[in-house]
C-alpha positions as CSV (number, residue, x, y, z in Angstrom):
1,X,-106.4,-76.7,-33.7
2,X,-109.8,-76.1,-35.2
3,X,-110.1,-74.0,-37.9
4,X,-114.0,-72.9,-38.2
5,X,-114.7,-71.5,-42.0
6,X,-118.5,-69.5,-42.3
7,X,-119.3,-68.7,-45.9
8,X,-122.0,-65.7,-45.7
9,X,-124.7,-65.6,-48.3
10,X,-126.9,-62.9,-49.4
11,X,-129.9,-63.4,-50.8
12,X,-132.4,-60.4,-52.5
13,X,-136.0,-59.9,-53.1
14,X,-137.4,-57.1,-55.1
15,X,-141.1,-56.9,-55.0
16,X,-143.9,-54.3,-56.7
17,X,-146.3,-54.9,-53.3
18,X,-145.4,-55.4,-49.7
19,X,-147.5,-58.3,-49.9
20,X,-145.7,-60.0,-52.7
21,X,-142.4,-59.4,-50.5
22,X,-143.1,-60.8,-47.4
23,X,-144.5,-64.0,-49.3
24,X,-141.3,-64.3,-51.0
25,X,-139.2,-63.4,-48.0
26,X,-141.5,-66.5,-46.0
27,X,-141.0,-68.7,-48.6
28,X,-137.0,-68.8,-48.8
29,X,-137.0,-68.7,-45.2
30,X,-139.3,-72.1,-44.8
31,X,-136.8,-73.5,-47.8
32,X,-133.6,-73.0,-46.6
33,X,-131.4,-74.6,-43.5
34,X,-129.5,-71.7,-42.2
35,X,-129.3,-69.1,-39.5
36,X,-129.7,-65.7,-40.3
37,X,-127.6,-63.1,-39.8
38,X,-129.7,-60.0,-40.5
39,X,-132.4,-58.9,-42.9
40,X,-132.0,-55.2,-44.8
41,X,-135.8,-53.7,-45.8
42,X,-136.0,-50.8,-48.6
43,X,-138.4,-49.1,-50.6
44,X,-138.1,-46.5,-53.0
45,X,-140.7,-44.4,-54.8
46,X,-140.9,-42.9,-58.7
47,X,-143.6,-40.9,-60.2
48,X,-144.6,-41.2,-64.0
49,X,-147.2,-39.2,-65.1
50,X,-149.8,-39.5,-63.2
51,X,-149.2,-42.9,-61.7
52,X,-146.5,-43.3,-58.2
53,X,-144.7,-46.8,-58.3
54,X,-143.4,-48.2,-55.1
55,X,-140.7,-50.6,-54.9
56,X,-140.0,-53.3,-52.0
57,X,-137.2,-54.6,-51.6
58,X,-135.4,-56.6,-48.9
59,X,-131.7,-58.4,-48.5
60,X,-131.2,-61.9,-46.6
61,X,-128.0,-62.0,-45.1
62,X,-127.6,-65.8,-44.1
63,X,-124.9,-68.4,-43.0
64,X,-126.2,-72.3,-44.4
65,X,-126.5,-75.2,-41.8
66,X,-124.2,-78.5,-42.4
């Protein structure tokens, strides 16, 4: 009997610009061996004062290669 274990990882991102997201998102995804499972993509908005602030954010839901 084979008995298959597969540890699921998450990994999150949380970003002030798109930009700044999607380099981040590239970057783990060139670093690490594994497949990936699915990718969750947020953003939120806040005003104060005057100014609106945006927030990216993003979830990496992976399993690692052996």
């Amino acid at each position: 009997m084979i008995i298959l274990v597969i540890m699921m990882k998450v990994k999150c991102f949380d970003e002030g610009h798109e930009h700044d997201l999607e380099e981040k998102i590239n970057g783990f995804l060139s670093s690490v061996n594994a497949d990936i499972i699915d990718i969750r993509y947020a953003v939120s908005t806040s005003v104060c004062g005057e100014e609106q602030i945006y927030c990216f954010s993003a979830m990496v839901v992976y399993c690692e290669k052996e």
